[in-house]
N, C-alpha and C positions, 0 to 999 in steps of 0.2 A: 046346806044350811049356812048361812051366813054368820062371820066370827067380827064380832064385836071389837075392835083394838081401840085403846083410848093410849095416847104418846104424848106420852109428859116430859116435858123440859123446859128448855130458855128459848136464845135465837136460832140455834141449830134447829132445833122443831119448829120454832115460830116461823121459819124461811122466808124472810122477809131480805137475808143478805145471805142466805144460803143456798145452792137448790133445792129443792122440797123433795126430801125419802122418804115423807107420806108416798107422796105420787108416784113414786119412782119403786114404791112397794108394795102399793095397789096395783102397779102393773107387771109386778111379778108373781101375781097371783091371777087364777082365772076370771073369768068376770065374776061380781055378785059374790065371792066367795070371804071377801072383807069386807066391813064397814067402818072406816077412820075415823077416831074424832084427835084435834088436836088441842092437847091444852101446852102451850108456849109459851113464854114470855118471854121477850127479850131482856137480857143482862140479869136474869134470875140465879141466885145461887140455892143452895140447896134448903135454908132458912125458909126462901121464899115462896117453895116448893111447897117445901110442909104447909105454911099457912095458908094453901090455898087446894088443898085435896078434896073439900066437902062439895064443891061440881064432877070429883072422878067417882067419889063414893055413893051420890045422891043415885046414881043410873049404872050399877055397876057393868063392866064390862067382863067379857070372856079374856080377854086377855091386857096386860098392863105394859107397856115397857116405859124404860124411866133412864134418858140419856142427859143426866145432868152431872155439873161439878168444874165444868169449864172454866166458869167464872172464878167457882173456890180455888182451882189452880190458878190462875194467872192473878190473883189476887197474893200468893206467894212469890211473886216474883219482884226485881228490881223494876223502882219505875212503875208500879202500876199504882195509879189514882187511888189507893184505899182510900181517905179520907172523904173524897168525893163522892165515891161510889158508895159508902155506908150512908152518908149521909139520902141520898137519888133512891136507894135500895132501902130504907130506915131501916140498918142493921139493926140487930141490938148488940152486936160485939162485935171486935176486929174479926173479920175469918183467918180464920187455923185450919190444919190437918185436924185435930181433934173434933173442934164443932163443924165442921162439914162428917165428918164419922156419924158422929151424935144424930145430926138432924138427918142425913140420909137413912141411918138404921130404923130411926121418928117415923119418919115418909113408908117404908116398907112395911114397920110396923102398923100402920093402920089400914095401909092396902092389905095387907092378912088378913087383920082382924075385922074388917068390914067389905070386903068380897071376895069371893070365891074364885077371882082371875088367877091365870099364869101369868109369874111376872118375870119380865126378867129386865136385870141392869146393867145396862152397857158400859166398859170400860169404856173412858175417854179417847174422842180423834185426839190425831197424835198433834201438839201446839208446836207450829213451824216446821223446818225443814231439816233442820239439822237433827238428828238423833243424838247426839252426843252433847247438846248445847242446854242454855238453864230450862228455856222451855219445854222442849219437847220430857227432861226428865222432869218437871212439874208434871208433866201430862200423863208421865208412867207411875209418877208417888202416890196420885191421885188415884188412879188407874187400880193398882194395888189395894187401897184404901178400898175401893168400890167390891171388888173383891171378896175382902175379908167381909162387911156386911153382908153381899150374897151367899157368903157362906154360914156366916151367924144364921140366917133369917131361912134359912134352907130356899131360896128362891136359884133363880137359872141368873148367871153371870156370861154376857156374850163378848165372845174378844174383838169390841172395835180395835180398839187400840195395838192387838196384837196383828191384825189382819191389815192395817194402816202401816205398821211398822215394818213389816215381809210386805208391802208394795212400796215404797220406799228406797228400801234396800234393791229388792229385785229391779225396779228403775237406774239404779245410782240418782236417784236424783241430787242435781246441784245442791250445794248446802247453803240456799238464799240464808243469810242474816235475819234472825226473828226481828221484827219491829211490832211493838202494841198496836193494836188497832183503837183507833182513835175516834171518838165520838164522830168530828169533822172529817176522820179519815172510812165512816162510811156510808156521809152522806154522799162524800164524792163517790163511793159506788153505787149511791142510790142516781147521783147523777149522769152517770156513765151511761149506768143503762135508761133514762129515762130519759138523756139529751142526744146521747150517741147511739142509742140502739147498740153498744155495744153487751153482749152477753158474761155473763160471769166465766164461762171458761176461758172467754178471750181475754176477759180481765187477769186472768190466771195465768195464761200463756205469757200474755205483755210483762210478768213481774216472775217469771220463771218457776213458778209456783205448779206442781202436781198434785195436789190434793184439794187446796184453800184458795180462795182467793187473795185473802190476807191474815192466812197463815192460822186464821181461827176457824172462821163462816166454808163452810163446804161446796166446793166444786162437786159438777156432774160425779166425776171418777168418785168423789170422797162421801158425796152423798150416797150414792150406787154402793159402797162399802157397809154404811149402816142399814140400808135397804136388805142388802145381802142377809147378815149376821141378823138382821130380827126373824129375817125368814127361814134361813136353814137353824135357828137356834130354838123360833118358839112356834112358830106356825107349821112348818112344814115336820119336824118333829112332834110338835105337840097337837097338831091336827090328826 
């Protein structure tokens, strides 16, 4: 029998600058044995999420998962465009830790209450390369924050973030300098690979980078990691 998965997020799901762990998680499954739908949207925060659930709940699915919050992270950080982005995004508030809580608990709460899926919420990929640096602990505060809602909400909580963090480490990888990814800085990777035929992991390699290409959007390895964790967390256990 075929299981239904509907993966809700931003640009990480959307893969448009990442590589796609739909695909890479349908092929970790037998044939036929999934059917994917993606709802993504690039530069979605968790706000944006909520308001737009009535396409996941209209057809509900066997199973939910729900890798957002990126954005609400690196929205706490120095240097990031908030203004900008609330305005492109029609916030209605600055983002905080609090209303990213609020509206992700929102989001879960009506995947409950209007279908019958297993759902589960993935802590955040880890933001850049250093572990010790502002981003990457945004990514873990956050991370935490996602957490406690999995546990309010009794749903399944899978450890990207912790399973990103033990690859990391067990690499040593370099500790590349976080830099924000920049509007212009990815259409030059939509250029790359669309002038150069170069590949995002070579994009990856060139800027020393083991997980991201640019420290957010997910290489092969970092895609291959959320692929992992939805399938040993809610398929292959809850199959």
């Amino acid at each position: 029998m075929t299981t239904r998965v509907a993966c809700l997020g931003d640009s990480l799901t959307r893969a448009q600058l990442s590589v796609d762990y739909l695909d890479l998680l349908e092929r970790r499954r037998p044939p036929g044995d999934v059917r994917l739908a993606r709802f993504g949207v690039n530069g979605d925060f968790a706000h944006n999420l909520l308001r737009r659930l009535d396409a996941v709940v209209a057809d509900p699915p066997e199973v939910i998962t729900v890798l957002i919050g990126t954005n609400d992270a690196r929205a706490s950080l120095a240097g990031y465009p908030v203004e900008q982005v609330m305005q492109r995004k029609r916030l209605p508030e600055r983002p905080s830790a609090g209303w990213f809580q609020q509206c992700l608990g929102a989001v879960v709460a009506r995947l409950r209450a209007e279908t019958d899926a297993r759902i589960g919420l993935l802590s955040l990929p880890v933001l850049g390369q250093q572990l010790d640096g502002p981003a990457a602990r945004a990514s873990l505060a956050y991370s935490r924050l996602i957490a406690e809602v999995a546990a309010a909400e009794k749903v399944a909580c899978l450890p990207l973030h912790e399973r990103q963090t033990e690859e990391l480490r067990r690499a040593d990888a370099p500790p590349v300098a976080y830099r924000e990814a920049t509007p212009a800085a990815s259409v030059g990777v939509l250029l790359q690979r669309a002038v150069l035929r170069r590949g995002l992991d070579a994009i990856s390699r060139r800027r020393g980078l083991l997980l991201t290409t640019d420290h957010i959007h997910q290489n092969s390895c970092g895609a291959a990691q959320v692929a992992e964790v939805i399938d040993t967390g809610l398929l292959t256990r809850g199959g």
